[in-house]
C-alpha positions as CSV (number, residue, x, y, z in Angstrom):
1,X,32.1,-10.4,19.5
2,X,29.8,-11.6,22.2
3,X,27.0,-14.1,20.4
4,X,24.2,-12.1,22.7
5,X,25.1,-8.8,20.9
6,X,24.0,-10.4,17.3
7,X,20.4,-9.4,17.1
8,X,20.3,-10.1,13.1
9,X,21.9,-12.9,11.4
10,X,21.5,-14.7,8.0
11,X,23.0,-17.9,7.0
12,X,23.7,-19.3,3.6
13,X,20.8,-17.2,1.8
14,X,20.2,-17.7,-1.6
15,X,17.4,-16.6,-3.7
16,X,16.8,-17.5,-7.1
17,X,14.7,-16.4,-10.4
18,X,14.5,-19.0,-12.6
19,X,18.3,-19.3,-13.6
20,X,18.9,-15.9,-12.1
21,X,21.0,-16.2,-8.9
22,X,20.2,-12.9,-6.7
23,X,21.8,-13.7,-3.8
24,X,24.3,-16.7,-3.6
25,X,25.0,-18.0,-0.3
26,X,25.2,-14.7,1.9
27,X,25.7,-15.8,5.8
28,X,26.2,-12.3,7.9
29,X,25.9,-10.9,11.7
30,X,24.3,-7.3,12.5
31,X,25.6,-5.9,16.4
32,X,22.5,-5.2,18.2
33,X,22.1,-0.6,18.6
34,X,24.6,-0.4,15.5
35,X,24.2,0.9,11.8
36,X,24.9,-1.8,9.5
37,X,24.6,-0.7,5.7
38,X,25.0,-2.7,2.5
39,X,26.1,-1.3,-0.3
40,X,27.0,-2.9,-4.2
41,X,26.7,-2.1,-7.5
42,X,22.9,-2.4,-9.4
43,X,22.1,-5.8,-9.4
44,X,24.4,-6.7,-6.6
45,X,20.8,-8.5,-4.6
46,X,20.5,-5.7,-1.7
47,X,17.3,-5.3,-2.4
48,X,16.7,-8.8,-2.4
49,X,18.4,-9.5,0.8
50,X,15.9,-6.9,2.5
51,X,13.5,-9.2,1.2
52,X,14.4,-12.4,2.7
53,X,15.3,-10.6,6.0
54,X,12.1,-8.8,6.1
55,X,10.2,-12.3,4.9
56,X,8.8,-10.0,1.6
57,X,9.5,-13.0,-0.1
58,X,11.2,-16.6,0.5
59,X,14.6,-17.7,0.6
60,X,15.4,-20.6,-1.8
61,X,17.8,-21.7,0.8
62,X,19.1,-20.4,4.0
63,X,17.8,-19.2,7.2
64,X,16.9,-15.5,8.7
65,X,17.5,-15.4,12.6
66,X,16.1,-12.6,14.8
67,X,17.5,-12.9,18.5
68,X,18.2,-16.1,17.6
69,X,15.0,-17.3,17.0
70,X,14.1,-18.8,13.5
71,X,12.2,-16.5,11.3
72,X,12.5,-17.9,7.9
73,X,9.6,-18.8,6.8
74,X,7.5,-16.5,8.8
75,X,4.8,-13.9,6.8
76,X,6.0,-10.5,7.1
77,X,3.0,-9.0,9.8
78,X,4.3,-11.7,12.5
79,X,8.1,-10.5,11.8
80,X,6.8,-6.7,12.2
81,X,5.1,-7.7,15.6
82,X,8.7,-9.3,16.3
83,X,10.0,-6.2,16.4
84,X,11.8,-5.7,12.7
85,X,10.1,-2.6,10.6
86,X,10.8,-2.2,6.7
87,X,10.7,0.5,4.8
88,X,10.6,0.9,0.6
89,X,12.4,2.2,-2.2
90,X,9.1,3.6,-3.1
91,X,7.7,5.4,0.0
92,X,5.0,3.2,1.3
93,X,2.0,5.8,3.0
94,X,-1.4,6.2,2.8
95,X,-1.7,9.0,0.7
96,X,-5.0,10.5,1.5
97,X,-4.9,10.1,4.8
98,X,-3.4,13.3,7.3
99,X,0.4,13.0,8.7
100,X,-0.9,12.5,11.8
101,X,-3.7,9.9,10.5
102,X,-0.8,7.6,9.0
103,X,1.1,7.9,12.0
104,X,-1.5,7.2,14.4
105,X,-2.9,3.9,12.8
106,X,0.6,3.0,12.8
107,X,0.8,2.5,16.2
108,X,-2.8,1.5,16.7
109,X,-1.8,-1.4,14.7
110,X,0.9,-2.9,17.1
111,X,-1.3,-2.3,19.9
112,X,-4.6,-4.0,21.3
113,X,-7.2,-2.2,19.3
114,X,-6.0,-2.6,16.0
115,X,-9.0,-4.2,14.6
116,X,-11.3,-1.1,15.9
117,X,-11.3,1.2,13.2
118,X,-15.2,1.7,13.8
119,X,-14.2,3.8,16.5
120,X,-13.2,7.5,16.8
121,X,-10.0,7.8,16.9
122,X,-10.5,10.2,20.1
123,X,-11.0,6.8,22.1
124,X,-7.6,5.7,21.2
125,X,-6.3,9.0,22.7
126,X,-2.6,7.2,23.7
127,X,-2.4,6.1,20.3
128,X,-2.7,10.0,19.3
129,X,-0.3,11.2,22.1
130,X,2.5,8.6,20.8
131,X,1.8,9.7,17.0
132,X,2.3,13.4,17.9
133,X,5.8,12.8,19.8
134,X,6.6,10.6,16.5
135,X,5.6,13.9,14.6
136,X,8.0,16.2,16.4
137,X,11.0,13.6,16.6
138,X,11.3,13.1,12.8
139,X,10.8,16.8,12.2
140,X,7.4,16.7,10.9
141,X,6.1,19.1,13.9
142,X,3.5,21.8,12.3
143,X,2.4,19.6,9.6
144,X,0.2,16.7,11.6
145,X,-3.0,18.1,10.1
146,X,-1.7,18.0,6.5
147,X,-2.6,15.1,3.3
148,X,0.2,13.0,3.2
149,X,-0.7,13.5,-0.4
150,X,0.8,16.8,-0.2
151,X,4.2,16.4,1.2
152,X,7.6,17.0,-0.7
153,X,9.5,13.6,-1.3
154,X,11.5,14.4,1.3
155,X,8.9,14.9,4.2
156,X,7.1,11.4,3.1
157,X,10.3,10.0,3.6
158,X,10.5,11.2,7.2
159,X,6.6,10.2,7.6
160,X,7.5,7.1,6.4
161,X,9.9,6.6,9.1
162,X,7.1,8.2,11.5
163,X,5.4,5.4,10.3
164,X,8.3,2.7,11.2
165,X,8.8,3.7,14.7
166,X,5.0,4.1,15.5
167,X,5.6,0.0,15.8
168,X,8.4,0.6,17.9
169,X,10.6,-2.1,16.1
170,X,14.2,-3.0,17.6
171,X,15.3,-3.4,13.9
172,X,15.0,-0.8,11.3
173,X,15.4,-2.3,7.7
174,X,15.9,0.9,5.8
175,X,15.6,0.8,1.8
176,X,17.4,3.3,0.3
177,X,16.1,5.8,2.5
178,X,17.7,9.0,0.8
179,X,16.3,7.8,-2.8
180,X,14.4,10.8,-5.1
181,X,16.1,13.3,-1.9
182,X,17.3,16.6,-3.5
183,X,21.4,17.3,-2.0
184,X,19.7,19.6,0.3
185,X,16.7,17.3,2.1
186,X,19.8,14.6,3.1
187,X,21.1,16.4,6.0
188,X,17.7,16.7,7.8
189,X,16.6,12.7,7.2
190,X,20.3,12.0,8.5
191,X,19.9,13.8,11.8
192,X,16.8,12.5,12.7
193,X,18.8,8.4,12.0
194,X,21.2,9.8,14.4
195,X,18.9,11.0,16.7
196,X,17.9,7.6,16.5
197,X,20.8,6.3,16.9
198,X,21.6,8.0,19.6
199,X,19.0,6.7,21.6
200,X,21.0,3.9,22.0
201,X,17.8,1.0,21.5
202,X,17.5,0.6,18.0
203,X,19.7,-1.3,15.3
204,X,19.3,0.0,11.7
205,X,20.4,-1.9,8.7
206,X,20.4,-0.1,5.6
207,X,20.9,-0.2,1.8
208,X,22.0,3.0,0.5
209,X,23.6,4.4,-2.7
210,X,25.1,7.6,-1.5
211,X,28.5,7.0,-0.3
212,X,29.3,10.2,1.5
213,X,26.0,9.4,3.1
214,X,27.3,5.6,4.1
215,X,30.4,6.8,5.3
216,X,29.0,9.3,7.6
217,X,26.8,7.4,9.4
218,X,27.8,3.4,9.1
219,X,29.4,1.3,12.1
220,X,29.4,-1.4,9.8
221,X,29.5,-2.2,6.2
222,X,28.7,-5.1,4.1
223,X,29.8,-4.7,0.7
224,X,27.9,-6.9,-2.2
225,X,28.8,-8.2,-5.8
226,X,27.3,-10.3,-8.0
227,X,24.7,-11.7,-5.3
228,X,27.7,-12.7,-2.7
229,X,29.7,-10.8,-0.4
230,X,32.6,-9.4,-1.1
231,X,33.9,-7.5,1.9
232,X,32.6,-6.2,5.5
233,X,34.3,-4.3,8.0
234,X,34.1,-0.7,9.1
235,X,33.7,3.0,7.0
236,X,37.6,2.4,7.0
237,X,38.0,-0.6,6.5
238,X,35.9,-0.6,3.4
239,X,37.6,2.6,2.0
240,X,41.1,0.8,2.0
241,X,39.8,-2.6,0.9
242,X,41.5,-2.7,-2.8
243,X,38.8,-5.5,-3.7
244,X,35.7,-2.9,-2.8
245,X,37.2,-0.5,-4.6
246,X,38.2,-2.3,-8.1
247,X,34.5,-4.1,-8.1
248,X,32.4,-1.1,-7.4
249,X,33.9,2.5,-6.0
250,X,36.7,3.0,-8.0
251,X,37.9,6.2,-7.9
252,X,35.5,7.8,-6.0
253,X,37.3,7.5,-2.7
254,X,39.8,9.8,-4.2
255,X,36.8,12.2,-4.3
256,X,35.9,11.6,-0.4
257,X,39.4,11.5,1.0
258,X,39.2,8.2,1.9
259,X,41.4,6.1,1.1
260,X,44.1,8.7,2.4
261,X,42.6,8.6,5.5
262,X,42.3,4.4,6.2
C-alpha cells in the first residue's frame, strides 16, 4: 500500500465516558476512492469513532489525519470545508424547507456567498443549477418543489446525501445510512452509493448494520468489539475470519453463503 493512497487514518483513538471506555486504542488506514465499512455489535464504539473522525466530539487520546494533515482537534465546519461530509443516524435536514431549498443552501454554504441569505436565491443561480443535478443523481428528480417535511424515510435519506455532496466532500462519513429503510427502499439508496462509487473521486466510510448490505458493496471492512478492533480485511476476508464470526456474526454467514464461498 502506497502511503499517498491513505486519505483517512486514525491513530491510537480512544474515547472515554467517565469509566466507560468507547473506543480503546483504534489506529486504522482508509484507501483513497474505496468503501471502507465498520461494522460490530451495539456498543462496539462505531458511532463514536464517526465522532472523533468527523471532530463531533474529542478524542481522549489519539490523532485523526486527513491527507495527512492533522485534524484532531479541529471543530467540525473547518473539517467539512476540508473536504470530509457526515451524515446521522437520525437524518439531519431542514424539515420545512423544499428538496431543492435544502439542497441548494447546501452548496451555497461551501461556496463564497454563504453568508448572503438576504438575497434571492435567483442571484445564486449556479448554486441552483448544481442543486438540481444533485436532485436527479440521487433519484430525487420530480420532487425539488416538495417539503422535506413530507418525504418517506427513505427519500430523506437520499436528500440527506443530496445534502452531503452539495459540499462536494472527498470523504463521505456515512452513519448507518440504511437505518428506519423498509427491505424494499435498500436497493435504490445502494445504487445511487455505487453510482458514487463509480465515479471514481469519492472515498466513503461507513457504519452499517445490514450485512447483506456490507457485503455487497464494501472494499474494505473494519470489524469492532468492545471499543477495539478485532479484524479488517476484505468482504472475504471477514466472512472466513473465525474470530469475526464467534464475537459478532455467528451463524449468519451460513444464511449469506459466505463462509462457503471465502
Amino acid at each position: 500500500m502506497n502511503t499517498s493512497d491513505v486519505i483517512l487514518k486514525v491513530c491510537n483513538l480512544r474515547k472515554e465516558f467517565g469509566g466507560l471506555v468507547a473506543v480503546d486504542d483504534v489506529s486504522g488506514r482508509v484507501l483513497a476512492h474505496t468503501l471502507h465499512a465498520i461494522i460490530g455489535p451495539n456498543g462496539a464504539g462505531k458511532t463514536t469513532l464517526f465522532n472523533l473522525m468527523s471532530g463531533t466530539m474529542p478524542p481522549t487520546q489519539g490523532q485523526v489525519f486527513f491527507k495527512n494533515h492533522d485534524i484532531t482537534h479541529l471543530p467540525p465546519h473547518r473539517i467539512a470545508h476540508l473536504g470530509i461530509g457526515r451524515s446521522f443516524q437520525i437524518t439531519n435536514i431542514f424539515p420545512n424547507l423544499t428538496v431543492l431549498e435544502n439542497v441548494r443552501l447546501a452548496a451555497q454554504a461551501m461556496g463564497k456567498d454563504s453568508f448572503k441569505f438576504w438575497h434571492h436565491f435567483r442571484h445564486f443561480q449556479q448554486y441552483e443549477e448544481k442543486a438540481q443535478q444533485i436532485i436527479e443523481r440521487v433519484g430525487l428528480q420530480g420532487l425539488a418543489e416538495t417539503p422535506a417535511s413530507v418525504l418517506s424515510h427513505g427519500d430523506k435519506r437520499k436528500l440527506e446525501l443530496g445534502i452531503m455532496l452539495a459540499s462536494d466532500p472527498e470523504v463521505l462519513l456515512l452513519d448507518e445510512p440504511t437505518a428506519g429503510m423498509s427491505s424494499e427502499q435498500v436497493p435504490a439508496l445502494l445504487e445511487i452509493i455505487h453510482d458514487i462509487m463509480r465515479a471514481g473521486d469519492k472515498t466513503i466510510v461507513l457504519v452499517e448494520h445490514r450485512m447483506d448490505v456490507v457485503m455487497s458493496i464494501s472494499d474494505f471492512i473494519t470489524v469492532m468489539h468492545q471499543g477495539r478492533v478485532l479484524a479488517e480485511g476484505t468482504p472475504q476476508e471477514i466472512a472466513a475470519n473465525e474470530a469475526v464470526q464467534k464475537a459478532y456474526l455467528g451463524a449468519l454467514y451460513g444464511d449469506l453463503g459466505l463462509v462457503a464461498e471465502a
